[in-house]
C-alpha positions as CSV (number, residue, x, y, z in Angstrom):
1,X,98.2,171.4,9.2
2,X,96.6,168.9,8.6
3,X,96.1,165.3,10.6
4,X,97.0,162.0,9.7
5,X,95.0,159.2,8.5
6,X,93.0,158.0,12.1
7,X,91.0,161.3,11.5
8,X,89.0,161.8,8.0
9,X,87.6,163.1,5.7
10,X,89.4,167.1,5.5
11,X,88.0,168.0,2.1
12,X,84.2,166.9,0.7
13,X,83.0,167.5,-3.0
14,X,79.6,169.0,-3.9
15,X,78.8,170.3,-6.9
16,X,81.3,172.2,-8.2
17,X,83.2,172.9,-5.1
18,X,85.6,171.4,-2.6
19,X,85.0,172.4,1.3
20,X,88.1,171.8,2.9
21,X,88.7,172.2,6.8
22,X,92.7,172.4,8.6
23,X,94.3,173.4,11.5
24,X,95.5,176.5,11.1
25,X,97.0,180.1,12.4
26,X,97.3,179.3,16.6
27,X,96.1,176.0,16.1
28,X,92.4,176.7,15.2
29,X,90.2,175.5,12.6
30,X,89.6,177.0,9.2
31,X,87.4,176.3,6.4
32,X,87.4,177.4,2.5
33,X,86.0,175.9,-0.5
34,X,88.0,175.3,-3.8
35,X,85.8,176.3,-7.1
36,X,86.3,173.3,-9.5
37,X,86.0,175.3,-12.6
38,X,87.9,178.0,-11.7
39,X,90.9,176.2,-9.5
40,X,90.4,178.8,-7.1
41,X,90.5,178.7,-3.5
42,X,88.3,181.5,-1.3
43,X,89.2,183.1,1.4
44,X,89.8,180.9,4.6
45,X,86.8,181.5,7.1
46,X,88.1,181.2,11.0
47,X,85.3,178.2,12.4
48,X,85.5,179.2,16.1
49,X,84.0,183.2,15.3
50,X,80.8,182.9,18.1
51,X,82.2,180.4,20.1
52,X,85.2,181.9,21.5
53,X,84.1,181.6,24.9
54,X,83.6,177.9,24.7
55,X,87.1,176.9,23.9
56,X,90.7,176.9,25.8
57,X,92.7,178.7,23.1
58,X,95.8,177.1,24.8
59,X,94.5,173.8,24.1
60,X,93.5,174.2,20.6
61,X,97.8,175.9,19.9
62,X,99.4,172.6,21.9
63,X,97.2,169.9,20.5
64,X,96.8,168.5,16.9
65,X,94.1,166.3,17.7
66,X,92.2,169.2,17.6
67,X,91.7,169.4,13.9
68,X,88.5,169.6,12.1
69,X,86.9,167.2,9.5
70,X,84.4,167.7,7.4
71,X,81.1,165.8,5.7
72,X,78.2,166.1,3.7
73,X,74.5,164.8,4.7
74,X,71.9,163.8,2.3
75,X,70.5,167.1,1.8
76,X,73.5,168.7,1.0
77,X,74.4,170.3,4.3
78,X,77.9,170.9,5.5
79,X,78.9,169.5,9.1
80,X,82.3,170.2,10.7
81,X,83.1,169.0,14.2
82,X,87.1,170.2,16.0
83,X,88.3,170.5,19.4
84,X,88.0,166.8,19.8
85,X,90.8,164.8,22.2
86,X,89.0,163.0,25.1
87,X,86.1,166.3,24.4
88,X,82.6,166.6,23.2
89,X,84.3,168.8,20.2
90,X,82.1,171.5,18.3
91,X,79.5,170.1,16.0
92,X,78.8,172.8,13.4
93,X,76.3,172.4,10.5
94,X,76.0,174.9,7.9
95,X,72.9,177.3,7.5
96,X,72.8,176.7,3.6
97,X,73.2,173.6,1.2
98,X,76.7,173.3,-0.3
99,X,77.4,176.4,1.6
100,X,80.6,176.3,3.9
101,X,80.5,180.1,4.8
102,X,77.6,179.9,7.6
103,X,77.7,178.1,10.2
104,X,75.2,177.4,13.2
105,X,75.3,174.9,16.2
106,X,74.6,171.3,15.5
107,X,73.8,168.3,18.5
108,X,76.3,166.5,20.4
109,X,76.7,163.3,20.3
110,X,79.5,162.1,23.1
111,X,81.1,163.3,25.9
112,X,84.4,161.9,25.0
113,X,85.6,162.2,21.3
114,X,89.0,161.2,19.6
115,X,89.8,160.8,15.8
116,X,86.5,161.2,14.4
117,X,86.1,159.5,11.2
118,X,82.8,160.2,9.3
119,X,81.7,157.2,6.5
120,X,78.0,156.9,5.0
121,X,76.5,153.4,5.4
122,X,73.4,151.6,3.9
123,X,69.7,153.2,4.4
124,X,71.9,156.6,3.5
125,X,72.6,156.5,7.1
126,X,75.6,158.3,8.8
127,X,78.1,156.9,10.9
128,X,81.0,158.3,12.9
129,X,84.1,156.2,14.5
130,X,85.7,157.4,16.9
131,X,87.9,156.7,20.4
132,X,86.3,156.8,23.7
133,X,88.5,158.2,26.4
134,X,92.5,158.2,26.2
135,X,95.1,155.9,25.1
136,X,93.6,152.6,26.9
137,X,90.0,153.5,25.8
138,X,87.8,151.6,23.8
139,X,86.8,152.6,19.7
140,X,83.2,152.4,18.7
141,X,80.6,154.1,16.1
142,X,78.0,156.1,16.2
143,X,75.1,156.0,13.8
144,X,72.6,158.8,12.4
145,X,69.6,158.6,10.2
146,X,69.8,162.4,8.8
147,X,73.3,163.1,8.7
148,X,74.3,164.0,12.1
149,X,71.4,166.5,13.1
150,X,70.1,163.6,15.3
151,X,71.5,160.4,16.7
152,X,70.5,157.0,17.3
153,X,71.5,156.1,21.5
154,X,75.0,155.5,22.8
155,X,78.1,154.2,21.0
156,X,78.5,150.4,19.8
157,X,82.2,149.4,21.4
158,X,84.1,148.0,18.4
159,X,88.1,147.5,19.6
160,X,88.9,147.5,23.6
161,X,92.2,145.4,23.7
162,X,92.3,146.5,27.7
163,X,89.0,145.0,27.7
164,X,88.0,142.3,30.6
165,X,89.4,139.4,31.2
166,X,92.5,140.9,30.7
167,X,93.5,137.5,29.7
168,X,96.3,138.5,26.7
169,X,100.0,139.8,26.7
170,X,100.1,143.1,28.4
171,X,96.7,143.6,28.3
172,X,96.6,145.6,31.1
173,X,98.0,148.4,29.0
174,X,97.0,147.9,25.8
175,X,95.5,150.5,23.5
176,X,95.1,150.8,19.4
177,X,94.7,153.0,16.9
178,X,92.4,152.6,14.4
179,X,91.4,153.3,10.5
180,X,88.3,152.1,8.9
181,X,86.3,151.9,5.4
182,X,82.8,150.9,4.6
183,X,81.7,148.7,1.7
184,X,80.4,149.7,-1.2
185,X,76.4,148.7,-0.4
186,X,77.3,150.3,3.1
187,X,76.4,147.6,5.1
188,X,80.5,146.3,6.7
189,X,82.6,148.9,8.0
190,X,86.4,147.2,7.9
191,X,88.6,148.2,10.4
192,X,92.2,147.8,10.7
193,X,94.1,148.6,13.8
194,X,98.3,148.3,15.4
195,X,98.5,147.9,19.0
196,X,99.7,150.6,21.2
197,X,101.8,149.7,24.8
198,X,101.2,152.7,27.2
199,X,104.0,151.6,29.3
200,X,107.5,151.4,28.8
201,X,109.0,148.1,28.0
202,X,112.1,146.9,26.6
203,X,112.4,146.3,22.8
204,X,114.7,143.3,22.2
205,X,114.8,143.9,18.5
206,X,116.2,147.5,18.8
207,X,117.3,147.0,22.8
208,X,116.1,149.9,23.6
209,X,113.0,151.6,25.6
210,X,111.3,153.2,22.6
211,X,109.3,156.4,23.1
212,X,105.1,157.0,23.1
213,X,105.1,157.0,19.3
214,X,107.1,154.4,19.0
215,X,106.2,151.5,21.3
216,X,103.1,150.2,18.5
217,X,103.3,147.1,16.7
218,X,101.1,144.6,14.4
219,X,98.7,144.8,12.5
220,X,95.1,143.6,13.0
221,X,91.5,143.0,10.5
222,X,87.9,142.6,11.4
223,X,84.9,143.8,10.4
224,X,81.5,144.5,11.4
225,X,77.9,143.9,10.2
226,X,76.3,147.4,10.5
227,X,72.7,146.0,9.7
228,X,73.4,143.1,12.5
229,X,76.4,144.7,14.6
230,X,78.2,141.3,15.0
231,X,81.7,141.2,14.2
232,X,83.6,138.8,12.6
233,X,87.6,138.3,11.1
234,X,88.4,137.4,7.6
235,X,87.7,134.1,7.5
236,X,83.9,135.1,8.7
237,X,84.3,133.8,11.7
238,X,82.3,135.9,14.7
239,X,84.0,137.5,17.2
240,X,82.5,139.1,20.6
241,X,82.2,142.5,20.5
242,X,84.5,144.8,21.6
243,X,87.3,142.6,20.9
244,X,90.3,142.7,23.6
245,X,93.5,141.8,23.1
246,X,94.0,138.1,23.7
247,X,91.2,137.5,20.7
248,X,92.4,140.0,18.6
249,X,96.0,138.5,18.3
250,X,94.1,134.9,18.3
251,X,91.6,135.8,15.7
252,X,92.4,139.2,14.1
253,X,96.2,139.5,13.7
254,X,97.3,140.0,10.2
255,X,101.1,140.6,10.9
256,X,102.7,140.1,13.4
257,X,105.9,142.5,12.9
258,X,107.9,141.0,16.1
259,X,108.5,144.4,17.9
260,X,109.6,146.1,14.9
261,X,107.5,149.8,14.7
262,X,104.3,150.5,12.8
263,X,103.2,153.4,14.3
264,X,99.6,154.0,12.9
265,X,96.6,152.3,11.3
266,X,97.0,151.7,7.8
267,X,95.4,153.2,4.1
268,X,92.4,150.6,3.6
269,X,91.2,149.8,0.0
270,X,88.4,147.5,-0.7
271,X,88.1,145.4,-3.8
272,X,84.9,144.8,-6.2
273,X,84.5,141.9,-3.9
274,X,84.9,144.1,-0.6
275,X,88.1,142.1,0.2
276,X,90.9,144.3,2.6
277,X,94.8,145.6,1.4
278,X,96.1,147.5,3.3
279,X,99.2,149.5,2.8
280,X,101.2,151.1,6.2
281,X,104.7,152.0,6.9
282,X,106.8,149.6,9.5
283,X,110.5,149.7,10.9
284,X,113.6,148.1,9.3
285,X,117.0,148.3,10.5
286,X,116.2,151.1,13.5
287,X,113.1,152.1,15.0
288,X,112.8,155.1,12.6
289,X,114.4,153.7,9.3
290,X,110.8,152.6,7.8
291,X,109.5,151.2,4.6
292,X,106.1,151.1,3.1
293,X,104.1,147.5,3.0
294,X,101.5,146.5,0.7
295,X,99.3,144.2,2.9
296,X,96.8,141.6,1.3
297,X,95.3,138.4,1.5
298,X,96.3,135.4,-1.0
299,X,95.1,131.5,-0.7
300,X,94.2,132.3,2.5
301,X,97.5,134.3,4.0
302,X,98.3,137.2,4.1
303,X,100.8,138.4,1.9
304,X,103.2,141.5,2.6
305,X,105.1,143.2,-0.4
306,X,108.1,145.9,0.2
307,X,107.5,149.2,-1.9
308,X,109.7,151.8,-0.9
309,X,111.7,153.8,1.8
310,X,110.5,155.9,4.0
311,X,111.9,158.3,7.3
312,X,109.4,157.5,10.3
313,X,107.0,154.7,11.0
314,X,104.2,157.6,11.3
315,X,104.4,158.8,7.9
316,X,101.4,158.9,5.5
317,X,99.6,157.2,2.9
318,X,96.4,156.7,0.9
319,X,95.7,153.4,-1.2
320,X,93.0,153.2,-3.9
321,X,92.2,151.1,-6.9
322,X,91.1,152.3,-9.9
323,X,88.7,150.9,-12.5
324,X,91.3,149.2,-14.3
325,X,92.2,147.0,-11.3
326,X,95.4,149.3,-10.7
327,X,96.5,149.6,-7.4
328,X,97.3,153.5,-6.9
329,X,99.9,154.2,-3.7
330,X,100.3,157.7,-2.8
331,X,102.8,157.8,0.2
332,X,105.3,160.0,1.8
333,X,108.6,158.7,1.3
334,X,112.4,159.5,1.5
335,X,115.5,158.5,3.3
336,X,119.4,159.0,4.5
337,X,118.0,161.8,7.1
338,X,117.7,162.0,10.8
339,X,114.3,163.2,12.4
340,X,114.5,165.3,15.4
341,X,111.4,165.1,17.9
342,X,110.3,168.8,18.0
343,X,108.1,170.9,16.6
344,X,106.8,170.5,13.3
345,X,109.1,167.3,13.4
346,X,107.8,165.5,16.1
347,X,105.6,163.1,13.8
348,X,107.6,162.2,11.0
349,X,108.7,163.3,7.5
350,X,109.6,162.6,4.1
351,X,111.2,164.9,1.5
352,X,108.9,163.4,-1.7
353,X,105.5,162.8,-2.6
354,X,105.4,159.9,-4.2
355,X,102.5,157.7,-6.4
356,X,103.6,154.1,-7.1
357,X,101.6,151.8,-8.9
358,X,100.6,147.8,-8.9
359,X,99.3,146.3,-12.1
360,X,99.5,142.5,-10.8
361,X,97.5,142.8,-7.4
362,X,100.3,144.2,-5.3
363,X,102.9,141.2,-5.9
364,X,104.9,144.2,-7.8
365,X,105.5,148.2,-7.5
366,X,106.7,150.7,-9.5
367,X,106.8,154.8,-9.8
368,X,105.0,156.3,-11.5
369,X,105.1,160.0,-10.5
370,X,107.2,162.3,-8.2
371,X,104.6,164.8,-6.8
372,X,106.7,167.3,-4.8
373,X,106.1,170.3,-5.4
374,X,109.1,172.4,-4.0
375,X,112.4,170.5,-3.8
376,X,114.1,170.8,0.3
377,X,111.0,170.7,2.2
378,X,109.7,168.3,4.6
379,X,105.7,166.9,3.8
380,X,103.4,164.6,5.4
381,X,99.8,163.5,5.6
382,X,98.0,162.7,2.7
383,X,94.4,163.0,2.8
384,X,92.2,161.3,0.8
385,X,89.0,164.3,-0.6
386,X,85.4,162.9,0.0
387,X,82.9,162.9,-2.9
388,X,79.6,163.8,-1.4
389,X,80.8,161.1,0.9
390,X,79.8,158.3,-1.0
391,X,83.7,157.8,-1.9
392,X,87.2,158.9,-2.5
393,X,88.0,160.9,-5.4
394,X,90.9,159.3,-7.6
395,X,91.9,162.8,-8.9
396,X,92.4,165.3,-5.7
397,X,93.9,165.0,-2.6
398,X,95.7,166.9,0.2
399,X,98.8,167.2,2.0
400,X,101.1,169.7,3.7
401,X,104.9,170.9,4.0
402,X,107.2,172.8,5.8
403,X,110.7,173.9,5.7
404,X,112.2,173.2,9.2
405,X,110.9,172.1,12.7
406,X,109.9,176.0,13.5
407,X,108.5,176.9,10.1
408,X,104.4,176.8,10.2
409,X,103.3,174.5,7.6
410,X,101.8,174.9,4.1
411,X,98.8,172.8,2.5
412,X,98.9,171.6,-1.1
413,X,96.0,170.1,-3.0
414,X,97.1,168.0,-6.2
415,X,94.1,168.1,-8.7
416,X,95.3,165.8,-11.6
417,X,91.5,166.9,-13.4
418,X,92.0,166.6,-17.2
């Protein structure tokens, strides 16, 4: 399989290859690359042959957080890291430029390591986001000059909503989940993150107790200075660092949706003037019933637009704009079925892959192509494919499918190369 959107990128360009990583056979991590010219894909290499004695093969079968990414460094070297929830993970780096079928150990960086998200930022520096700890830890970055073969100190805390003085509603027992993206001179990294309650409490909108995956809400913005490491919210107004909860919803919150479900952080797409949109799924009429939400700012407010239907608040997307000024929405979508919590199921589904399209800065969607590639089956998370990681390619990305709750999945890569 392959993971949803708080964990990137899964597939990196170089040359005329794609390296791509995923969770696969008993839940371990495999690598191939996909030959450009040829639109062939090699045979899948098995990441944890050597290291077999470092890892709790029971672990890596229960726990999808355990999925690999994948990045580039300046000198064309290959770095994967897996086995990451609340771990130090396995940093691999491979022995050959543009090679991904030799691997040897690379450094650690933390002792505690959750979604890592790899970006480059300004000086061709490296830096990796990630969550300290479990569900009421704290997110923060790491930085390093070569790549990832050596890192600059500890992490810089970013989001901590459970963060002293626990001075805002529930704070006690607040978490979040977190996306980012890095402007274009590499010197901001945005991030965008929904608010997670780790204990049960009642939902007046739905009157219900909702479960784990369920019980997030709103939508927050800031962004941080790399060069300066000060943080600051949309208007540019600085905020202390790592912001807890009562400032976030004072100075951060870009929606609040009033108890209704949006379950993970959202797609983020910068402009040529590296302004935010944002485009997540949130609840309607029950806590499962979603649709997908164009997010942007206009005359200073935030503006949310309606684009489609989907089945379940965690289902995936991937926003871009192209150089036309066209907003490009690539989201799994679907309706009038019932998702079970088990197995392949238990995150969410849609039956289509859709690409919808804005032409007038969001205010308006339509379709423009139906991208499923076998009628009946059930897909989610689409991932973005890293260029060198200096951006995202506008014609590849990734997702995956299965048939039923007990069926193992099936990736797809949609190559739309003339």
């Amino acid at each position: 399989m392959l993971y949803d959107n708080r964990q990137y990128p899964h597939a990196v360009t170089l040359g005329e290859k794609m390296h791509v990583v995923w969770r696969g056979e008993d839940g371990l991590p495999y690598c191939a690359y996909y030959d450009l010219q040829a639109c062939l894909f090699s045979e899948p290499l098995l990441l944890t042959e050597g290291y077999v004695d470092e890892i709790d093969t029971r672990k890596y079968r229960q726990d999808h957080h355990f999925a690999p990414v994948i990045w580039s460094d300046q000198d064309g070297y290959l770095h994967t890291l897996f086995g990451c929830h609340r771990t130090t993970g396995i940093h691999l780096v491979s022995k050959k430029p543009g090679d991904s079928t030799q691997w040897r150990r690379g450094i650690d960086f933390s002792e505690s390591i959750s979604y890592p998200k790899i970006h480059r930022i300004n000086d061709d520096k490296t830096l990796v986001y990630t969550r300290y700890s479990g569900h009421l830890g704290f997110w923060q970055y790491h930085v390093s000059n070569d790549g990832g073969n050596t890192w600059q100190g500890g992490g810089r805390p970013v989001v901590n909503l459970g963060a002293e003085p626990q001075d805002g509603l529930h704070a006690a027992f607040s978490g979040s989940y977190n996306t980012t993206a890095v402007s274009k001179d590499g010197t901001r990294i945005h991030v965008a993150f929904i608010w997670k309650v780790e204990d049960p409490l009642h939902n007046k909108r739905y009157d219900a107790f909702l479960n784990d995956h369920l019980q997030r809400y709103n939508l927050y913005y800031l962004y941080v200075d790399l060069p300066t490491g000060r943080g600051y919210n949309i208007d540019g107004e600085e905020i202390e660092l790592p912001v807890r909860k009562k400032v976030a919803d004072e100075k951060c919150l870009v929606w609040d949706t009033e108890e209704r479900v949006a379950a993970v952080g959202p797609s983020i797409c910068l402009n040529e003037m590296d302004e935010p949109a944002f485009l997540l799924p949130v609840s309607e009429e029950t806590p499962t019933d979603s649709s997908f939400y164009f997010v942007s700012r206009e005359q200073g407010k935030w503006r949310k637009t309606r684009i489609t239907k989907t089945l379940h608040p965690f289902n995936a997307s991937c926003l871009q704009l192209d150089d036309r000024g066209v907003y490009r929405a690539f989201m799994i979508t679907g309706s009038g079925a019932e998702i079970i919590k088990e197995g392949m199921d238990e995150y969410g589904w849609g039956q289509h892959v859709e690409e919808w399209v804005s032409e007038d800065q969001g205010r308006s969607w339509s379709r423009r192509n139906v991208l499923t590639p076998i009628p009946g089956m059930r897909y989610q998370n689409i991932q973005f494919v890293s260029d060198g990681l200096e951006r995202e390619r506008q014609d590849l990305f990734l997702f995956y499918g299965w048939r039923d709750a007990d069926s193992p999945g099936v990736g797809y890569l949609w190559d739309s190369r003339e």
